[in-house]
N, C-alpha and C positions, 0 to 999 in steps of 0.2 A: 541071474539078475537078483539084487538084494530090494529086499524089504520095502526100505525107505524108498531107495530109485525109482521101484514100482510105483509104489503111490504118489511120487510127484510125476512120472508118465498116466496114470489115469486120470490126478487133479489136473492136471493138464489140458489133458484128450476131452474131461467132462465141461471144463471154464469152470472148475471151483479152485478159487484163491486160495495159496495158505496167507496160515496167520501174518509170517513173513512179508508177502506181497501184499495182503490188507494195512499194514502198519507201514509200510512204506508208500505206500496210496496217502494214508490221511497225512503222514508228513509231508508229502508233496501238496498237499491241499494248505496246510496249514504252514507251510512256506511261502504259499502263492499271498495267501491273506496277510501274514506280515509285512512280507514287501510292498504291499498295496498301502496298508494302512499305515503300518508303520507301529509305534507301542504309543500309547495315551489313551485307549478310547476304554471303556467300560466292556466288563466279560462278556457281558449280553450281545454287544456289536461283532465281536469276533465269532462268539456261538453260532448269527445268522450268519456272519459271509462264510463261516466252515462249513455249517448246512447247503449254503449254496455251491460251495465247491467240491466238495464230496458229490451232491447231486449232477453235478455236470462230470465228475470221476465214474457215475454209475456206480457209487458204493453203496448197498441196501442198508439203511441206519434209521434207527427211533432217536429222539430228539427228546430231552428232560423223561426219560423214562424211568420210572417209580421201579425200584430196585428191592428186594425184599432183602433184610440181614436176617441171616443167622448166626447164632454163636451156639457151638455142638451138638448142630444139629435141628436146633431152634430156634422157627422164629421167634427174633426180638424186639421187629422194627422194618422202617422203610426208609429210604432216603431215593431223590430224584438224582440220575446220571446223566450227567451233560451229553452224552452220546453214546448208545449201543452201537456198535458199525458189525454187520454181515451176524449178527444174535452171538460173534465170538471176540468182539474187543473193546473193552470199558474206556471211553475216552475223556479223560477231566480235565476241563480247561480252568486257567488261571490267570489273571490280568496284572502282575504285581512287578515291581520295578527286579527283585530277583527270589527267584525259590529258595526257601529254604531247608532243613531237613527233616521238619517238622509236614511240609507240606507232600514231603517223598512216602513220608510214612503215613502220611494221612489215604492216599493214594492206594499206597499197598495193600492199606486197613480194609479199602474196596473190596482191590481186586478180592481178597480171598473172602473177606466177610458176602461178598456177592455170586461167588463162586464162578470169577472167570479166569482163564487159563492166560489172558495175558490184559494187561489195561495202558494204554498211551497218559502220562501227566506231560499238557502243553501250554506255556508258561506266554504268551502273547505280551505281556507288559513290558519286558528288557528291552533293550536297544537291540540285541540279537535273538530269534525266534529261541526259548530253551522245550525242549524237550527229553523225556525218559519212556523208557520200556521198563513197565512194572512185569515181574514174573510172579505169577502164584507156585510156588513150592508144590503141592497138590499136582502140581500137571509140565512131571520134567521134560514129557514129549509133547510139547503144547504143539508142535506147526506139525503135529499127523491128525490136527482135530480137525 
């Protein structure tokens, strides 16, 4: 039996989610709220019904949680995160008619300025729900954490 197999037969056997199956959780949550509302309404609207549907997903998440930056090492600062999900996936939402790649890189700037292994940008504002999987460079086996 290899490695990897293993540990997704024990994440398995124990009920701990990989990163995998957390991210495709909160997109399913954050499809549910699109379809609902549809795109027009301000970040803050989407922010509660996401909370509310991750909670009815039973996904363990902090809401506007104070995020500490560092830069080499040091802190430099703080900034609030629209969503910790399971203390392993940074989720930022965004209300804007389309992303741009200004806002891919803003995103990214997080994930690794906050040192998480992987972070969701979900873009609510378009006529179709967009979303992305940011990768932190730092953690190329992210879904054994």
């Amino acid at each position: 039996m290899n490695g990897q197999f293993a540990y997704f037969a024990i994440t398995y056997y124990l009920g701990v989610m990989t990163i995998d199956e957390i991210t495709y959780k909160i997109n399913g949550c954050a499809m549910k709220v699109h379809n609902t509302l549809g795109n027009g309404f301000q970040e803050v609207i989407y922010q509660r019904c996401l909370a509310v549907e991750m909670e009815r997903s039973q996904l363990v998440f902090g809401r506007e949680i104070e995020q500490i930056i560092y830069y080499d090492g040091l802190e430099v600062g703080a900034r609030r995160a629209d969503f910790v999900v399971e203390g392993r996936i940074i989720v930022e939402l965004k209300a804007l008619i389309d992303l741009e790649p200004v806002h891919l890189a803003q995103a990214k700037n997080y994930v690794v300025a906050y040192d998480f292994p992987v972070g969701l940008l979900i873009n609510f504002g378009a006529m179709k729900l967009q979303y992305n999987k940011i990768y932190n460079p730092k953690y190329p086996n992210y879904n054994l954490l």
